[in-house]
VEXZA-158739 format. One line per 8 residues: number of its first residue (from 1); for each residue y, z negated, x negated of N, C-alpha, C. Coordinates in steps of 0.001 Angstrom, whole numbers. Atoms other than C-alpha are relative to their C-alpha. Example, Ala and Ser with C-alpha at 12.3 -4.5 7.8 and 13.67 -1.06 7.14 Angstrom:
2
1	-1190 0 -890 -4500 -7800 -12300 1200 0 -900; -1190 60 820 -1060 -7140 -13670 1090 -730 770
This chain:
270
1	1430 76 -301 90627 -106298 -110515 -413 1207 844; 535 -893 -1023 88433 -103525 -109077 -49 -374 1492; 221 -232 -1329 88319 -102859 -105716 -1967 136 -75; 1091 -401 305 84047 -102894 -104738 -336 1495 160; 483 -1520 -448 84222 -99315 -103504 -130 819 -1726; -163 -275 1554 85444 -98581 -107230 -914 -355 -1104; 656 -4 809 83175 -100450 -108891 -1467 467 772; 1330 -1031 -743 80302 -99144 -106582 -376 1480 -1107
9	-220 -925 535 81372 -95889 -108035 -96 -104 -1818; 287 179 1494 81839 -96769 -111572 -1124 -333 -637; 1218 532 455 78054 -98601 -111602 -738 1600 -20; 162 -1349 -112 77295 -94953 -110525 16 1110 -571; -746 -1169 888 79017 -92752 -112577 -562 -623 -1330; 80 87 1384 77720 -94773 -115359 -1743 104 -205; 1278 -834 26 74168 -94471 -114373 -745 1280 -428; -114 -1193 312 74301 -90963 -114341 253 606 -1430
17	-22 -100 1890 75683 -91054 -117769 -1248 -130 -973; 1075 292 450 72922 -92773 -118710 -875 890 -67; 908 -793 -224 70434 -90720 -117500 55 1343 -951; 105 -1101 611 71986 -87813 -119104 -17 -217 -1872; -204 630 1345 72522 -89563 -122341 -1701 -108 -402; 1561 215 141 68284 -90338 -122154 -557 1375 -29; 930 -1467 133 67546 -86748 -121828 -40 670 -790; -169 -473 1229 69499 -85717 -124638 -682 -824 -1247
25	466 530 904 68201 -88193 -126756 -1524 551 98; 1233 -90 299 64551 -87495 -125999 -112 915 -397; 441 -1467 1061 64714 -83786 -126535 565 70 -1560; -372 259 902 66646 -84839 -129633 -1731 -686 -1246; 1163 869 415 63371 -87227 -130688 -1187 1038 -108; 627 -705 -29 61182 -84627 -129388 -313 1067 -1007; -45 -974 1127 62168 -81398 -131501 236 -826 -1603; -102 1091 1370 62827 -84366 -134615 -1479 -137 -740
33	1655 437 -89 58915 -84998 -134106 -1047 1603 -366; 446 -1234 2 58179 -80785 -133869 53 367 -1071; -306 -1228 1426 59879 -79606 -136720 -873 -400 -1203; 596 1255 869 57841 -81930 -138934 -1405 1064 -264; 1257 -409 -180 54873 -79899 -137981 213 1462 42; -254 -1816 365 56132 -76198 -138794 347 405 -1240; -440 -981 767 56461 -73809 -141257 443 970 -475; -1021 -1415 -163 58107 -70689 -140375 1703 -352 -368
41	-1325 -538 257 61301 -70560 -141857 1424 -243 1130; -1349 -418 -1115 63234 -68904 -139078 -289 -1062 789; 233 511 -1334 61707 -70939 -136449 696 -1725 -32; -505 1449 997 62465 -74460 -138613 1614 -95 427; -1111 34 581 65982 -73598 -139180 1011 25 2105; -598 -82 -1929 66514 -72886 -134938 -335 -1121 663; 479 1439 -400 64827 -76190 -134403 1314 -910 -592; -796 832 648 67321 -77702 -136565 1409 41 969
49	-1373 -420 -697 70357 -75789 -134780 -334 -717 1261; 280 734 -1589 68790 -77367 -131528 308 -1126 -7; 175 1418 475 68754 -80456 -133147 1304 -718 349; -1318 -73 938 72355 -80628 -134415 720 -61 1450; -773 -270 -1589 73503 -79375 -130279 -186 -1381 445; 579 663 -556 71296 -82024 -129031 1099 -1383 -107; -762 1347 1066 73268 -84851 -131487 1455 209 421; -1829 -266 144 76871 -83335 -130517 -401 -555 1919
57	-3 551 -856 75745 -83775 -126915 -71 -1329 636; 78 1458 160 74814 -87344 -127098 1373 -1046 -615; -1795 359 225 78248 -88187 -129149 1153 239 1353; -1156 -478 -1322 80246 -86492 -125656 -198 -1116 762; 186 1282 -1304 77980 -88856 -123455 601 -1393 -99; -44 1246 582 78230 -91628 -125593 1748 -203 72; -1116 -124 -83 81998 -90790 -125486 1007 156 1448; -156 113 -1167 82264 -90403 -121937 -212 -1467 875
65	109 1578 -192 80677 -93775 -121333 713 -1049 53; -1010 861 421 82977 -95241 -123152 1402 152 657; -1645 -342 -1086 85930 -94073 -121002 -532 -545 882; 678 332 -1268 83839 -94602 -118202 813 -1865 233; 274 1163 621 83689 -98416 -119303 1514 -828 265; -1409 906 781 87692 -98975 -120196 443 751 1204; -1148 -451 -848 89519 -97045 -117373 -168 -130 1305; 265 255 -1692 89934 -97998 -113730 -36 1234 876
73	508 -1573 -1154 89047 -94752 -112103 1497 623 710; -508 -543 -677 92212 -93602 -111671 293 1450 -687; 63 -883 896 93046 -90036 -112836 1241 -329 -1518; -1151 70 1033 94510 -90446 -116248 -978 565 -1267; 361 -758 1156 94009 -88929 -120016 43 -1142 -995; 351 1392 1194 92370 -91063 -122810 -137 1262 -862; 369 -728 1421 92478 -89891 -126367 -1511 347 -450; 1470 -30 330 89260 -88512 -127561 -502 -676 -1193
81	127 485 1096 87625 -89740 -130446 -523 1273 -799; 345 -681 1061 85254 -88210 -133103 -756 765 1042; 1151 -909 -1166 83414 -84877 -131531 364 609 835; -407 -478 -823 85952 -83739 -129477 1076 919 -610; -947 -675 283 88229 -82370 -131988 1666 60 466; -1233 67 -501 91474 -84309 -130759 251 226 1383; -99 -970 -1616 91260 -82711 -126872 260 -1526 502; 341 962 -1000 91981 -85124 -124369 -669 -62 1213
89	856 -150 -1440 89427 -86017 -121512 522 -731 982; -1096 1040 -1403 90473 -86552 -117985 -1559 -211 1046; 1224 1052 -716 88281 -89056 -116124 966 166 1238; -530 576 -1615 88755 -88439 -112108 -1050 -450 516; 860 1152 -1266 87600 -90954 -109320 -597 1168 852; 751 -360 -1223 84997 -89524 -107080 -972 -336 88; 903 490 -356 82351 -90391 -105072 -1135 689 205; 1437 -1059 83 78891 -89418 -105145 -61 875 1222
97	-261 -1317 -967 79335 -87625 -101748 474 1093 -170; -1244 -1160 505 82075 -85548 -103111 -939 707 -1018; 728 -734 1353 79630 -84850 -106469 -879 1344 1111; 1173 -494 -446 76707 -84132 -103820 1144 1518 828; -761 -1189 -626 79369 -81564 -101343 370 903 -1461; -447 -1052 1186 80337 -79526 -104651 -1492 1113 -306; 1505 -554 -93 76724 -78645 -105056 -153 397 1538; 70 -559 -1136 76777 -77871 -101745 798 1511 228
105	-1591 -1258 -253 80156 -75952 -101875 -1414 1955 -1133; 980 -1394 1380 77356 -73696 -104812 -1286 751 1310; 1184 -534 -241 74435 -73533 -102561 404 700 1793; -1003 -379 -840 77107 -72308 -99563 408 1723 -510; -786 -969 948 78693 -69530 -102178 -1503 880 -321; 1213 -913 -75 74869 -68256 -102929 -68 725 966; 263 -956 -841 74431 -67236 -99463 884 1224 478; -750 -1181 -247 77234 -64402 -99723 298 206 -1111
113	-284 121 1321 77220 -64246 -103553 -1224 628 -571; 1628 -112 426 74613 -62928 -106090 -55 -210 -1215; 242 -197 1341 75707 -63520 -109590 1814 -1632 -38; -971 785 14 77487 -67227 -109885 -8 -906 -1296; -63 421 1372 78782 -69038 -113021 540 -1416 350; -767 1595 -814 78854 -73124 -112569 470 -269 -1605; -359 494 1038 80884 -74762 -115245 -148 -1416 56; 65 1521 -254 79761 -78244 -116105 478 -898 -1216
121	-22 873 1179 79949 -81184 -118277 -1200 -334 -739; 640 618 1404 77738 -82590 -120759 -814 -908 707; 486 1231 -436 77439 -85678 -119072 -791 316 1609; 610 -161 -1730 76506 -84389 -115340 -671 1202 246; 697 -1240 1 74958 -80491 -115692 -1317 -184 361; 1188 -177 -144 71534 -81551 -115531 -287 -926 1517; 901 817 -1186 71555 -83948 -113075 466 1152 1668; -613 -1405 -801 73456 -80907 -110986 -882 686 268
129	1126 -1174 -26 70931 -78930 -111570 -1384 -466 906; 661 264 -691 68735 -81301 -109970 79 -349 1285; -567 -162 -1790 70591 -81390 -107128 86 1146 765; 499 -1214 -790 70571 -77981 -106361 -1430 250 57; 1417 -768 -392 66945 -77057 -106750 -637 -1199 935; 472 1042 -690 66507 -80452 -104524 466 717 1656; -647 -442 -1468 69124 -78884 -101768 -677 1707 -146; 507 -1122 -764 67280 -75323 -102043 -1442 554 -288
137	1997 526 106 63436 -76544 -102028 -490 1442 975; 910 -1128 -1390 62573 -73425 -99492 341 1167 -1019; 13 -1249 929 63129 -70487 -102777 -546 -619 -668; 547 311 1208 61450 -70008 -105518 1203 277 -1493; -887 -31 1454 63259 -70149 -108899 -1140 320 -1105; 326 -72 1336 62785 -68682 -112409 1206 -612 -837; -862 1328 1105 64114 -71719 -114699 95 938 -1618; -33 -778 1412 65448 -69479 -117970 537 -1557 -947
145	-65 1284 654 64897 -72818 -120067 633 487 -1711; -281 -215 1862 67403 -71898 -123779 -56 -781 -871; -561 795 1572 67756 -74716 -125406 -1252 -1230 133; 1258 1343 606 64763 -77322 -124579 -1753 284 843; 821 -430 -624 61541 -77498 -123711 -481 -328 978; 315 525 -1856 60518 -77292 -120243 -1204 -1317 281; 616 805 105 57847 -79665 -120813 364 -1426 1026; -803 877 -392 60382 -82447 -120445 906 -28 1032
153	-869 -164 -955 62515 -81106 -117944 -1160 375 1105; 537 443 -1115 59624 -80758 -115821 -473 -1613 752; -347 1065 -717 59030 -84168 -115981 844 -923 554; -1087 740 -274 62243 -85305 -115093 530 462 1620; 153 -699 -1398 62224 -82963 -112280 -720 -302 710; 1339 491 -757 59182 -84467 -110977 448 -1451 302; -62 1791 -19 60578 -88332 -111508 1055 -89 1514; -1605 46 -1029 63743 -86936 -108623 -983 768 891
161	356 -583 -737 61389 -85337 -106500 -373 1997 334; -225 -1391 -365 61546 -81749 -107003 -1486 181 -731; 910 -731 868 58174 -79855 -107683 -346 1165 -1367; -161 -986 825 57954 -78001 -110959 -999 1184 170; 1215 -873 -34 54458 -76272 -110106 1030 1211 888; -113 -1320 -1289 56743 -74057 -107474 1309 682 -572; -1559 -585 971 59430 -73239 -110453 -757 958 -1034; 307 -1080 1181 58624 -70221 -112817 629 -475 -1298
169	-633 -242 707 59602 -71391 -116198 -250 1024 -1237; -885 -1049 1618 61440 -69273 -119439 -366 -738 -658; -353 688 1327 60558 -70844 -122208 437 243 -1108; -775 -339 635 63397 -70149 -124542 90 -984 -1329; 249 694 352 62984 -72879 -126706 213 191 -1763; 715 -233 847 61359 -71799 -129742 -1152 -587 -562; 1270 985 -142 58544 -74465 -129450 -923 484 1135; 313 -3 -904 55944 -72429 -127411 -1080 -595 833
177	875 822 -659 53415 -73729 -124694 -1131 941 167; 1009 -1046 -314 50426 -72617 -123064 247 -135 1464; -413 -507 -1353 52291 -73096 -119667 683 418 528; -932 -635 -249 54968 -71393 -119776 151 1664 -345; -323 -1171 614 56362 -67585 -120144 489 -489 -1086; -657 455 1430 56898 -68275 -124210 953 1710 -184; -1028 -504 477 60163 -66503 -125545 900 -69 -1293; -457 529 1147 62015 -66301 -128668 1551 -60 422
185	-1494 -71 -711 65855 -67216 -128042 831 1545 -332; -333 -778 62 66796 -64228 -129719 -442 1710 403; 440 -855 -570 64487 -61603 -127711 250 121 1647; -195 116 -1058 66739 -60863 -125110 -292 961 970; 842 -912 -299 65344 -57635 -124175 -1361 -406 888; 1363 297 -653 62170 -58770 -123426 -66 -1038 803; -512 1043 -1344 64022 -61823 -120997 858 738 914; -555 -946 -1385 65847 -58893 -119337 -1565 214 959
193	671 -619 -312 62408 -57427 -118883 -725 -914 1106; 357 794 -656 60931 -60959 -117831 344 -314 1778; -1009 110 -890 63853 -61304 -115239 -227 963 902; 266 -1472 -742 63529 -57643 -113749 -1832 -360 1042; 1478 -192 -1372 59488 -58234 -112857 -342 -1005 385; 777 1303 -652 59143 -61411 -111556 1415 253 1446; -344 -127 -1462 62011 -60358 -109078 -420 845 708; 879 -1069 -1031 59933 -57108 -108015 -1322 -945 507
201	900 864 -462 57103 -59722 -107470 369 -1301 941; 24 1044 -821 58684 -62495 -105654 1749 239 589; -1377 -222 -633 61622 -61653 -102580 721 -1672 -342; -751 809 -70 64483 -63620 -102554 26 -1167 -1481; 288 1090 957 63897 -64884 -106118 1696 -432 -686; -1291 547 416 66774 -67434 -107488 -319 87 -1656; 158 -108 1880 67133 -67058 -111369 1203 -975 -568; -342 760 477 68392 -70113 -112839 223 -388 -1629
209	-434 36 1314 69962 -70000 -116441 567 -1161 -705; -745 813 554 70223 -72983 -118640 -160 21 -1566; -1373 -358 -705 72587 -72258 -120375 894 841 -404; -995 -1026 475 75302 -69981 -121559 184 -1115 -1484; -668 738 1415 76650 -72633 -124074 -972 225 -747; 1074 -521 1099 73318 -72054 -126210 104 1034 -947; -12 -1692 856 73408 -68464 -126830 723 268 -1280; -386 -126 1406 75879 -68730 -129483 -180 -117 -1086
217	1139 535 1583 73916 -70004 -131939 -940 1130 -484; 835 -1046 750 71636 -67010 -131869 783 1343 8; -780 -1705 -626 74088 -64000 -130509 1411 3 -357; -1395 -132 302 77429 -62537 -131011 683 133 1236; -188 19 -1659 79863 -62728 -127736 -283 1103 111; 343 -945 -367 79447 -59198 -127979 -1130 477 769; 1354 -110 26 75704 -59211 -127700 37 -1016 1265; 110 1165 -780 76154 -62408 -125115 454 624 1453
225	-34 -260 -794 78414 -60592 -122984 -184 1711 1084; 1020 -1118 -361 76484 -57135 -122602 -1162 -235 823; 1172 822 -965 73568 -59331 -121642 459 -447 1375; -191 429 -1216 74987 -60969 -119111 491 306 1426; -524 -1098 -655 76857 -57968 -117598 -1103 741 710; 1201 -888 -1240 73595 -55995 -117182 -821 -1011 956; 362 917 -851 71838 -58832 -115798 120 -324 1263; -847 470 -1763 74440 -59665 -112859 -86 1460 684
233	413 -1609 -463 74158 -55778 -112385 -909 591 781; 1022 -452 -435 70934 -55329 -112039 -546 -1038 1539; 303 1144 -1241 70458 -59162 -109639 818 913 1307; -872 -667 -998 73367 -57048 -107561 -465 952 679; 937 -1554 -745 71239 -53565 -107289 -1278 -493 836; 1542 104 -627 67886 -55576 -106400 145 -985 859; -2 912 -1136 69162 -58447 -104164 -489 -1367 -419; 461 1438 548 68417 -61669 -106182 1137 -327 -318
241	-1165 905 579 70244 -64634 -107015 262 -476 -1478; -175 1010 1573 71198 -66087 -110544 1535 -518 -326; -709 924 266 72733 -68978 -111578 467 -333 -1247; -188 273 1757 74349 -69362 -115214 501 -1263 278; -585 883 531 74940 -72555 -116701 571 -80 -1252; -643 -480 1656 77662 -73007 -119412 701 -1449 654; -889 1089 348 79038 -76751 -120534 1274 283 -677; -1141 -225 461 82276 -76856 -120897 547 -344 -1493
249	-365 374 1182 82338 -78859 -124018 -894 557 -1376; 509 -592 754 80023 -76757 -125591 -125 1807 -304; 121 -1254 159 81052 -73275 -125327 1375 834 -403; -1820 -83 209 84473 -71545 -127315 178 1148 1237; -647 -137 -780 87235 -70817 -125131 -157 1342 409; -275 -1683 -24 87661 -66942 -125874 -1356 487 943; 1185 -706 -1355 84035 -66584 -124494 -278 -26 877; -146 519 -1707 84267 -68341 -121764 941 1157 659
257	-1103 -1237 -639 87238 -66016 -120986 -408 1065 526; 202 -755 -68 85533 -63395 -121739 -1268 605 1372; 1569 109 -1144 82421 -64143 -119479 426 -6 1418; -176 -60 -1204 84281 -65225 -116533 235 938 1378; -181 -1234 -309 85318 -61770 -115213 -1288 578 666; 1340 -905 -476 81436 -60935 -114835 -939 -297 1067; 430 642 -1168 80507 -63222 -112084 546 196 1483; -967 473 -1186 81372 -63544 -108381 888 -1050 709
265	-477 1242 -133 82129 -66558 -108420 -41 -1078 -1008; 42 1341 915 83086 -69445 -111230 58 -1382 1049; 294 1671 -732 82522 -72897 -109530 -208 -1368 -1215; 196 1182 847 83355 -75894 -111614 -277 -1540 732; 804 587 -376 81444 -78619 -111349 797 -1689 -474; -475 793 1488 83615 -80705 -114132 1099 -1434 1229
């Protein structure tokens, strides 16, 4: 039988699941509901690829859950099922303090850092994400939104307390707005350019990237990790911060490899 501290934790950890499991599904529902209503070709066919991410992410949660569910929190390795390609996932015990200090250990590593790479999961990245821009409410951030539309992630940001009106977003998307900087995922040029003048306009600006795992769908690592090289380069010459996000279960190995080298710091989150 559980211990209550354990199942404290486990009602917890499965919450969280939840939550992230609801976010993927809606932007899933969302772009399902968009594409319906387009006709461009290219733009159709990148909606679809969004689609398709969206659906593999929801299988991880849904697959995480389910460990969640069957194993007593101690560290051990369950077989994966369908979606994981055989890998085995390792479920460790910790407590939401420990989640919340890790995010800490990030927003610690910023203040002598300028170019940091968090590695997350599937199941917990976003709600991460809302834990840092919760613990560093006194900067401003430019949110480089790749894969959904900020729309939704502002309101979810708004339901935890954080203000979106005082966040710059990217809209990377390919669904654009009329309140956002609109972007095409594959005009990365003109998101260097974005990046460059909104930090000559606002000191101390944090640049928040979600996420690395995306890019592959439109870029070659080549092309992925040129970008991301000048980028940390240039945050380094002008004194700004940026934050990449890259899921672990969604990004191949070799690039990851290849990427890690270009940061000051990797910080896993996992």
């Amino acid at each position: 039988m559980l211990s209550k501290k354990k199942m404290d934790y486990k009602k917890e950890l499965l919450k969280k699941l939840k939550f992230q499991y609801d976010f993927e599904k809606l932007a899933r529902d969302v772009y399902s509901k968009d594409i319906k209503k387009l006709t461009d070709k290219k733009v159709i066919k990148t909606i679809q690829s969004i689609i398709e991410d969206e659906k593999r992410h929801m299988i991880a949660v849904e697959e995480m859950i389910d460990i969640v569910k069957k194993t007593d929190l101690k560290v051990k390795e369950v077989k994966a099922g369908k979606g994981t390609k055989g890998k085995k996932l390792k479920i460790k015990r910790e407590s939401t303090e420990h989640i919340k200090s890790k995010i800490f250990s990030v927003v610690k590593e910023l203040e002598k850092r300028d170019c940091i790479l968090i590695s997350d999961t599937v199941g917990n990245y976003f709600k991460d994400i809302i834990d840092l821009l919760t613990l560093e409410k006194s900067h401003r951030f430019l949110y480089v939104s790749y894969n959904k539309v900020p729309k939704y992630t502002k309101a979810t940001l708004k339901e935890h307390g954080v203000d979106p009106n005082k966040i710059i977003f990217v809209n990377c998307s390919g669904i654009p707005n009329n309140e956002d900087i609109n972007l095409k995922p594959e005009e990365l040029v003109k998101l260097s350019i974005v990046i460059t003048e909104t930090a000559k306009r606002i000191k101390n600006l944090f640049v928040l990237f979600d996420s690395l795992s995306s890019m592959p769908t439109y870029h070659t690592p080549q092309v992925i990790t040129r970008f991301v090289s000048s980028v940390n380069d240039h945050a380094r010459e002008k004194g700004y911060k940026i934050i990449w996000i890259v899921i672990n279960e969604s990004i191949p190995t070799t690039l990851y490899n290849q990427l890690c080298p270009l940061f000051d710091k990797v910080i896993s989150l996992k």
